[in-house]
One Martini backbone bead per residue (centre of mass of N, CA, C, O) as a GRO file, in nm:
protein
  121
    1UNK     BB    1   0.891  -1.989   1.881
    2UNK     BB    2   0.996  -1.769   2.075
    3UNK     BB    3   1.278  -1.728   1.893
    4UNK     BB    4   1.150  -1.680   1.630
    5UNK     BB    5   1.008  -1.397   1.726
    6UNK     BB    6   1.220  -1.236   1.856
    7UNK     BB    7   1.421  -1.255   1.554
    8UNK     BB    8   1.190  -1.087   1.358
    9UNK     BB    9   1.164  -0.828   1.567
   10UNK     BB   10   1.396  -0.725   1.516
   11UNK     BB   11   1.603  -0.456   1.493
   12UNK     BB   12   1.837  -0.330   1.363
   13UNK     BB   13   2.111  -0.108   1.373
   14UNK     BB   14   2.108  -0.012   1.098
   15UNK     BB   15   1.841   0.110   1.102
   16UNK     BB   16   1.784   0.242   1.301
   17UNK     BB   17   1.968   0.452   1.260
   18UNK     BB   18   1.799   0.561   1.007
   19UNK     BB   19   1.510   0.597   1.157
   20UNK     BB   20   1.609   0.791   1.334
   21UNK     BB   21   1.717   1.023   1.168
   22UNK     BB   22   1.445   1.058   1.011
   23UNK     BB   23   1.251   1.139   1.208
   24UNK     BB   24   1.420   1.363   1.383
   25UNK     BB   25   1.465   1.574   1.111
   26UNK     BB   26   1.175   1.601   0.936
   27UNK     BB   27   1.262   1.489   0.625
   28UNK     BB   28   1.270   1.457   0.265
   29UNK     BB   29   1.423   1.132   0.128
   30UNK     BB   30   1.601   0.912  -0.054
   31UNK     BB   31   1.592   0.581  -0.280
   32UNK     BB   32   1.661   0.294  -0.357
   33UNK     BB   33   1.468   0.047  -0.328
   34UNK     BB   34   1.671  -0.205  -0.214
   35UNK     BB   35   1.692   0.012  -0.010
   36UNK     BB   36   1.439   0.174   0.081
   37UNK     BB   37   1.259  -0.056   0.223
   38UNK     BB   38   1.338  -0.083   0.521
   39UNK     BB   39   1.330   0.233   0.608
   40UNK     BB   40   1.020   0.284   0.526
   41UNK     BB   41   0.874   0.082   0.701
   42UNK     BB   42   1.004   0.172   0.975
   43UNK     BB   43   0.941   0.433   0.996
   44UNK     BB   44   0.706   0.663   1.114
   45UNK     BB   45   0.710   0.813   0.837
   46UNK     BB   46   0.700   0.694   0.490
   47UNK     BB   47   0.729   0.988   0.340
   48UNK     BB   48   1.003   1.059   0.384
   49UNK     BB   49   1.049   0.855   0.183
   50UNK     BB   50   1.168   0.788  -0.163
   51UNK     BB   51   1.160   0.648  -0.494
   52UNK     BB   52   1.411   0.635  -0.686
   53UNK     BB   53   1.654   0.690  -0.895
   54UNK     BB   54   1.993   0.782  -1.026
   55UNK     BB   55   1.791   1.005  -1.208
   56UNK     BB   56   1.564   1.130  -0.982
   57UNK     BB   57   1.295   0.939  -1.049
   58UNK     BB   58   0.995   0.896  -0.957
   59UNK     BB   59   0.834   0.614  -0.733
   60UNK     BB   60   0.637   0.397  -0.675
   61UNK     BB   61   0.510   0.276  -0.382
   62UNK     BB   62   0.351  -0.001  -0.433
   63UNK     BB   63   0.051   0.149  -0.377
   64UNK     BB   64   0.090   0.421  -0.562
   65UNK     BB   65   0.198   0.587  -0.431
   66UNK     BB   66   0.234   0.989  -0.316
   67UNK     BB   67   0.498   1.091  -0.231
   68UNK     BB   68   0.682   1.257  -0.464
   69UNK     BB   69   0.488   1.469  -0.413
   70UNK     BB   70   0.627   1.756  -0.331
   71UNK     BB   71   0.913   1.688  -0.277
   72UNK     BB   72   1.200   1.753  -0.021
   73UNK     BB   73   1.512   1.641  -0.093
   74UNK     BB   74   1.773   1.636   0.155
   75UNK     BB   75   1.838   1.299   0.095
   76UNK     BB   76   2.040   1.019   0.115
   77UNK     BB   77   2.013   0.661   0.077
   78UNK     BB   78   2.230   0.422   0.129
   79UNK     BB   79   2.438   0.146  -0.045
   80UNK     BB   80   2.661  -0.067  -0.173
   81UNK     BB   81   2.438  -0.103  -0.433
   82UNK     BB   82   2.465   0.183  -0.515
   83UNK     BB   83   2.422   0.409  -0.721
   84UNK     BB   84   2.483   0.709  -0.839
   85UNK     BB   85   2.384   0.997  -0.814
   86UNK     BB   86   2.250   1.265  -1.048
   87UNK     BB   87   2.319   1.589  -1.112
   88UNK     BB   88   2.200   1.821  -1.322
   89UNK     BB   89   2.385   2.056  -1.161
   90UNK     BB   90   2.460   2.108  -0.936
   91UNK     BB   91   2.626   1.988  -0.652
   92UNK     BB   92   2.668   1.900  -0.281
   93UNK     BB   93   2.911   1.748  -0.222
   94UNK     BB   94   3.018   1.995  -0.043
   95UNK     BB   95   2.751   2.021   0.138
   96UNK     BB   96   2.815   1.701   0.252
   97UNK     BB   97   2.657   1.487   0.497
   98UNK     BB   98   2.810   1.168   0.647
   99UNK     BB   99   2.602   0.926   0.763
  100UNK     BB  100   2.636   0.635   0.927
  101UNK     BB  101   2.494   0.309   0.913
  102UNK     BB  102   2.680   0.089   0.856
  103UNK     BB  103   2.510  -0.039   0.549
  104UNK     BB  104   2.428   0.247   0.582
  105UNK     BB  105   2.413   0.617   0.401
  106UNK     BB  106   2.369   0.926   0.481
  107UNK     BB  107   2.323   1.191   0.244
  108UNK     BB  108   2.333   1.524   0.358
  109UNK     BB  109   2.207   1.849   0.196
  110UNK     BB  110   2.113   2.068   0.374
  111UNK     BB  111   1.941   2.314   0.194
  112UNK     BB  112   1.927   2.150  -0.022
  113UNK     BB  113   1.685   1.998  -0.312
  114UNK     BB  114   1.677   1.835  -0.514
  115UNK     BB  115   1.578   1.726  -0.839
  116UNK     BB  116   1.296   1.594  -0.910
  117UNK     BB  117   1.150   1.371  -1.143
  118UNK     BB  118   0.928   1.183  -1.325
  119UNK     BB  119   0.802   0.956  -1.373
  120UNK     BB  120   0.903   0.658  -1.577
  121UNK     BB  121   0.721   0.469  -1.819
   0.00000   0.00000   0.00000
């Protein structure tokens, strides 16, 4: 047991990549469900990740949580089953930095501000 322990314990490095940016940063991205939902448990402040769709409408996490309540979305956070985020007017892609965290990619946008619409219900 204490081997089934240690390794369910362990935080992978490409995780810890994205919540040690994620915390240091002190600002609040965003991310689609099934990308944001284990680097959103692991960060130190949960509030900081958002989860939105593909066209920036924010999600409700798991118990009705109001993280997307004026949130100011200045990064998203990826993997490869992401699909491209769709912004509405300017898009940031010219003044955005790529950090790789292994199997996840911040794109930091800052001081650029996402434009999140209400959840579609």
């Amino acid at each position: 047991m204490p081997r089934i322990n240690a390794t369910v314990s362990v935080v992978d490095a490409d995780l810890r990549c994205v919540t040690d940016w994620v915390d240091a940063s002190g600002r609040t991205g965003a991310g689609l469900f099934w990308t944001m939902r284990a680097p959103k448990a692991y960060a130190a402040d949960p509030r900081q990740i958002v989860q939105v769709d593909d066209q920036l409408h924010a999600g409700s996490w798991l118990a009705n949580r109001h993280d997307a309540v004026n949130a100011q979305v200045t990064f998203f956070i990826t993997d490869a089953d992401s699909y491209p985020f769709s912004f509405p007017d300017a898009s940031p892609a010219g003044t955005m930095d790529v950090i790789s965290c292994g199997r996840y990619a911040i794109h930091d946008f800052y001081p650029v501000v996402a434009p999140l619409k209400p959840a579609e219900r």
